[in-house]
N, C-alpha and C positions, 0 to 999 in steps of 0.2 A: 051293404049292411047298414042298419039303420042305427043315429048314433047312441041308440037305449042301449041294445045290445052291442054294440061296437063296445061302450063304459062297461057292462059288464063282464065283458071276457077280457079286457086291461087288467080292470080290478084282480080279477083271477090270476092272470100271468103277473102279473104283479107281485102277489103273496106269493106263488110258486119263486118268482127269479129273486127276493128277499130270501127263501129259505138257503136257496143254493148258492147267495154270495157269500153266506157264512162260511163256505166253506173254505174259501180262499181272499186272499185279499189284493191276487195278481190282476193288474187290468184288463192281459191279454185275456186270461182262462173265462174271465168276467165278460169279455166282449166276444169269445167264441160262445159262452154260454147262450148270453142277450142275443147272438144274430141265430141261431138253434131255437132259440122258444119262439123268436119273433117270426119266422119265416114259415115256421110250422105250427100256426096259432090263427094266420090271419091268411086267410086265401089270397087276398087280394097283393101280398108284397111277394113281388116276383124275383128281386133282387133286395137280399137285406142284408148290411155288411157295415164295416168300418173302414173308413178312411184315418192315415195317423198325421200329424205335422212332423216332420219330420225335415230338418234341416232345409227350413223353409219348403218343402214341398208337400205336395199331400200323395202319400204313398198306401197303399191297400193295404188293411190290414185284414182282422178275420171276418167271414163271410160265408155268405148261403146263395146259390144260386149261379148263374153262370158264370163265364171267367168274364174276369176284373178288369177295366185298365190297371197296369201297375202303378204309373204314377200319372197324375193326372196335369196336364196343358196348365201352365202357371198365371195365375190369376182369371181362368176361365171358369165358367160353368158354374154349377150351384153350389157343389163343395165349396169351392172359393167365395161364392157370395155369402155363406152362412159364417166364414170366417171371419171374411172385412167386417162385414154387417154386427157380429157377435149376435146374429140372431138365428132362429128358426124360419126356413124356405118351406114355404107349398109352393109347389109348383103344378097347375093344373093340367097342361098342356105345355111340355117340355120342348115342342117344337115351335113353339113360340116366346123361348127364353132366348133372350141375346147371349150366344155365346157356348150355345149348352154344347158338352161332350159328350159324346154318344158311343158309349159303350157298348152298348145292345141296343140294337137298333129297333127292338121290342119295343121295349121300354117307352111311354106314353106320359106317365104323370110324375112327379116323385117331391118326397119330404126331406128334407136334411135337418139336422140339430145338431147343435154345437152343442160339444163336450167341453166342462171346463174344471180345470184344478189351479187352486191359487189364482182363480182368476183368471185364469190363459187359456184362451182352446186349447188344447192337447189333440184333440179328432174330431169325427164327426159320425153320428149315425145316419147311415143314407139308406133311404128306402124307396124302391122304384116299382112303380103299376103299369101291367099291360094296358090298362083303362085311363079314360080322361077321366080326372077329378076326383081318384080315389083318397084322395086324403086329405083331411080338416082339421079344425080346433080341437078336436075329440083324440087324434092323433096325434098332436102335436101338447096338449095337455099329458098324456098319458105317458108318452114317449121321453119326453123331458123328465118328467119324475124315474123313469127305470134308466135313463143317462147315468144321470148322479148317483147312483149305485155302483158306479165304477170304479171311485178317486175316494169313497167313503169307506172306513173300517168298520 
């Protein structure tokens, strides 16, 4: 998808996922919501879900797409790098990430972004492509802004 149209069907899931977090101000309802629009909006996220922190681990939370690891290998892989980091992961080619977990062995490219309240990650939004190099600035622009929807009343 090119990234004109990639920004224009954000924009739109955007306004749509604002209408529907009025509705509650739970994070879980709010991040089952976000992995439902996300997963069935953009062909290209084959796995789309949350991870939470949870006593010190990062444990599955809700999600689209095939089954999960439950908890994920401690301090490996992208989930983890986006949390040391306090940043946003593209990762182009997952098979060439030091350390990746492979949960589906599909799985080819994928984005993470850190979720934050007060400052802390709290989870992570992970999105994973059958495709090398499915996702960019344009993703990770977009994605960050409907994060922060989460921890916001």
């Amino acid at each position: 998808m090119d990234k004109k149209r990639k920004t224009e069907r954000y924009k739109r899931v955007i306004i749509q996922i604002k209408e529907l977090m009025q509705e509650t101000t739970d994070p879980f309802a709010r991040m089952s919501t976000i992995a439902s629009i996300l997963h069935h909006k953009f062909d290209y996220f084959f796995w789309t879900g949350f991870y939470r922190l949870v006593n010190g681990e990062i444990t599955v939370s809700c999600y689209q797409g095939s089954v999960a690891c439950l908890v994920l290998k401690k301090y490996e892989g992208v989930c983890w790098a986006a949390i040391k980091k306090m940043k946003i992961q593209i990762i182009p080619d997952v098979h060439k990430f030091p350390g990746y977990i492979a949960c589906d062995s599909r799985s080819v490219s994928e984005i993470v972004i850190p979720i934050f309240k007060d400052e802390e990650v709290m989870a992570v939004l992970d999105m994973d492509s059958k495709d090398l190099n499915s996702f960019d600035d344009v993703d990770a622009k977009y994605l960050e802004i409907i994060v922060k929807m989460i921890y916001t009343s």
